[in-house]
C-alpha positions as CSV (number, residue, x, y, z in Angstrom):
1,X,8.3,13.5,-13.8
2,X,10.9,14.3,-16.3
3,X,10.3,14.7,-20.1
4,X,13.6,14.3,-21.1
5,X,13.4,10.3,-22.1
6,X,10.3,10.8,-24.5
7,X,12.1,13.2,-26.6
8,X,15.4,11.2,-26.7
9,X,16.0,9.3,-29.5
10,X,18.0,6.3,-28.5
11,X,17.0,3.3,-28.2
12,X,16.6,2.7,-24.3
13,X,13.2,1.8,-22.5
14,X,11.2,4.7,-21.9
15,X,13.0,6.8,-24.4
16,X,10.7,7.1,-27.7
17,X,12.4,7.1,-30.6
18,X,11.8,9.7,-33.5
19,X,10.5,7.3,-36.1
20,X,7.9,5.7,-33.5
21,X,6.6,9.5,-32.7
22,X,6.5,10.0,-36.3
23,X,4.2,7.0,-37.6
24,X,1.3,8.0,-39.5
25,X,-0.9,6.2,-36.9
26,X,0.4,9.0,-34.3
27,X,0.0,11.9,-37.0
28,X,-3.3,11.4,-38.8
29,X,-5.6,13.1,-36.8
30,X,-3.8,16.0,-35.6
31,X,-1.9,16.2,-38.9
32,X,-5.6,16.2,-40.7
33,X,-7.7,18.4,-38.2
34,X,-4.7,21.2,-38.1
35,X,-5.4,21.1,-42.1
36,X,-8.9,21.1,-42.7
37,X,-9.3,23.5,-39.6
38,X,-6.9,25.8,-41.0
39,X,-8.5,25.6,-44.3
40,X,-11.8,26.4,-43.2
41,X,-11.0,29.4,-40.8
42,X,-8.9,31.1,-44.0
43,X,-12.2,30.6,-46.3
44,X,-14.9,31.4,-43.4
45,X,-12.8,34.7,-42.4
46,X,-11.8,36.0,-45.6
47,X,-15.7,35.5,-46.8
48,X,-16.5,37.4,-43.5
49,X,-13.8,39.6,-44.8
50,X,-11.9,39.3,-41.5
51,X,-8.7,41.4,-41.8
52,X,-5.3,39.8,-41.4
53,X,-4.7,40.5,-37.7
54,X,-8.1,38.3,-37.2
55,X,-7.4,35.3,-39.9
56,X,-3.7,35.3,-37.8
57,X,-5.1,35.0,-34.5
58,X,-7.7,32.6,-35.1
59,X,-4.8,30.4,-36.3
60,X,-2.7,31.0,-33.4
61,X,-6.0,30.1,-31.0
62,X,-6.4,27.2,-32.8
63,X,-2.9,26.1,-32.6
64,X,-2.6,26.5,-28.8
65,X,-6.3,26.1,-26.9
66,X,-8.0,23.7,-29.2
67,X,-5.0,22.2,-30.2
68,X,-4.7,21.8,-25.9
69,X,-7.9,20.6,-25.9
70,X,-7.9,17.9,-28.1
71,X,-4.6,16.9,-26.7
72,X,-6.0,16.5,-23.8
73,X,-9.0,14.6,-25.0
74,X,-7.7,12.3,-26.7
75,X,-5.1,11.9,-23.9
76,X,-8.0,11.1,-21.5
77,X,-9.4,8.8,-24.4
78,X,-6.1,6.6,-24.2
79,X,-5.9,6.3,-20.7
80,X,-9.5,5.1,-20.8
81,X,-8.6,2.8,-23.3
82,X,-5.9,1.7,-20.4
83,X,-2.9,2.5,-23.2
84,X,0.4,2.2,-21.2
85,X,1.1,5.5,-19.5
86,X,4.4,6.3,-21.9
87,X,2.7,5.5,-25.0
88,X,-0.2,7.2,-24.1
89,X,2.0,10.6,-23.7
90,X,3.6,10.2,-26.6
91,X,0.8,10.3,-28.7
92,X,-0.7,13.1,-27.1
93,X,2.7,14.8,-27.9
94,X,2.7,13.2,-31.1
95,X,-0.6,14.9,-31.5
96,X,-0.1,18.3,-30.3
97,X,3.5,18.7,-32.1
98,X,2.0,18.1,-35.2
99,X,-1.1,20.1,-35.1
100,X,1.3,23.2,-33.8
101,X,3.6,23.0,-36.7
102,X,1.1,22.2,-38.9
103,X,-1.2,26.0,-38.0
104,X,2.0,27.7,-37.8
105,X,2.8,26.7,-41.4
106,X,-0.8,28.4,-41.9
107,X,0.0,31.6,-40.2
108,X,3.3,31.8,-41.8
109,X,1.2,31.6,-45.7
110,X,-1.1,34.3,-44.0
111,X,2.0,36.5,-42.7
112,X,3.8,36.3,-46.0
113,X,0.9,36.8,-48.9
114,X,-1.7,39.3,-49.3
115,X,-4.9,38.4,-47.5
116,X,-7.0,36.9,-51.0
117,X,-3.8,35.2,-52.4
118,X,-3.0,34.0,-48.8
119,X,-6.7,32.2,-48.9
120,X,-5.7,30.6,-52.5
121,X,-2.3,29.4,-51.0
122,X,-3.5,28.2,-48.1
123,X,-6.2,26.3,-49.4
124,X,-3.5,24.5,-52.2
125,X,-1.1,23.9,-49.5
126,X,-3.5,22.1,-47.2
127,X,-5.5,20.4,-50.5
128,X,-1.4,19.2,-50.7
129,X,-0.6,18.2,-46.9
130,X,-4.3,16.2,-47.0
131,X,-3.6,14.7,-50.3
132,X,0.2,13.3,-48.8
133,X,-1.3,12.6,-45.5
134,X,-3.7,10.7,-47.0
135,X,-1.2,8.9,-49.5
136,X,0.8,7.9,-46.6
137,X,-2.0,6.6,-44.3
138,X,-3.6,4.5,-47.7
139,X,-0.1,2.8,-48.1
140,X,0.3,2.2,-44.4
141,X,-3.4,0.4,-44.9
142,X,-2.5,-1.2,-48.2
143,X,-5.8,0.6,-49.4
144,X,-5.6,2.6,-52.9
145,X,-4.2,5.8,-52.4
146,X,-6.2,7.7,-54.7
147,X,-10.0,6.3,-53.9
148,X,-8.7,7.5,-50.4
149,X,-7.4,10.9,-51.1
150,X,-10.8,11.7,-53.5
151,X,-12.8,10.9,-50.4
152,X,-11.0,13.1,-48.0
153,X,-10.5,16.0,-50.4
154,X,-13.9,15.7,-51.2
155,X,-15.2,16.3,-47.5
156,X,-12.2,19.0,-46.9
157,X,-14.1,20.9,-50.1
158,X,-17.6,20.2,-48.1
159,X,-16.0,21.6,-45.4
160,X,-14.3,25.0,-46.9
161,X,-17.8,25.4,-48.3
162,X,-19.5,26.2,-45.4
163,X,-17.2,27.7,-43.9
164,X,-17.1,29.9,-46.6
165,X,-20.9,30.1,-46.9
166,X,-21.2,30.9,-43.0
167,X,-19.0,34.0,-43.8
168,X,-20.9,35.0,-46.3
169,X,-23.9,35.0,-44.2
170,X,-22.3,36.6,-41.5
171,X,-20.6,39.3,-44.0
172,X,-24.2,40.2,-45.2
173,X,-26.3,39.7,-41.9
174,X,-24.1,40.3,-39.1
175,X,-21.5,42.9,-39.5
């Protein structure tokens, strides 16, 4: 089978056009579980006091196997669901694309900033990817954008908590 008509972007049958990969019904859960992952694996390392090497290839695992993972699951999920064959690929594409560039945009803060400051960076750039993810899915649902965004930052924070927390108690019991 080749790939090359899901990443065109004319207009043909069977060619997938950029704006249809793009929809924020195709991004929202890779674009949000690449985030709040990311978020919580800077906070839980760094409370572990995991070096730089570690925080880097915790992001790179999650980018590729778990990122392959829930490509795959939620591939499986649409063809359950029967979803037609081509627009079941393209959202697993969808999906994995945007959870890749999403982590490497991660790794990239971690690369670039000392390993504290990188935490603090990472965490305001993700807070700002959820908060404009979460804008553009509320005005896709014609709900109010910022009850929406509270909510998700909110369990994003809950999140980064115990992640943080569990590298604490690692940090002090563990290592």
């Amino acid at each position: 089978m080749s790939l090359t008509p899901y990443f065109s972007l004319n207009r043909g049958v069977g060619h997938a056009r950029l704006s249809e990969m793009i929809k924020p019904t195709r991004i929202s859960f890779g674009g949000t579980a690449a985030i709040v992952t990311s978020m919580a694996l800077i906070a839980g390392l760094d409370a572990a006091k995991a070096g730089k090497a570690a925080l880097v290839s915790a992001l790179l695992i999650a980018a590729v196997a778990d990122n392959l993972t829930d490509s795959l699951s939620i591939h499986m999920y649409q063809e359950s669901e029967r979803l037609e064959e081509r627009d079941a690929f393209v959202g697993t594409l969808t999906n994995f694309a945007t959870r890749f560039i999403v982590c490497l945009s991660f790794v990239l803060i971690v690369a670039l900033f000392r390993e504290h400051a990188a935490v603090e960076v990472g965490i305001i750039w993700g807070m700002s990817l959820l908060t404009a993810l979460t804008y553009i899915l509320a005005r896709h649902r014609k709900v109010s954008a910022m009850s929406e965004v509270g909510k998700h930052l909110a369990v994003a924070m809950v999140i980064i908590f115990v992640s943080k927390s569990i590298g604490h108690w690692i940090s002090a019991h563990v290592i």
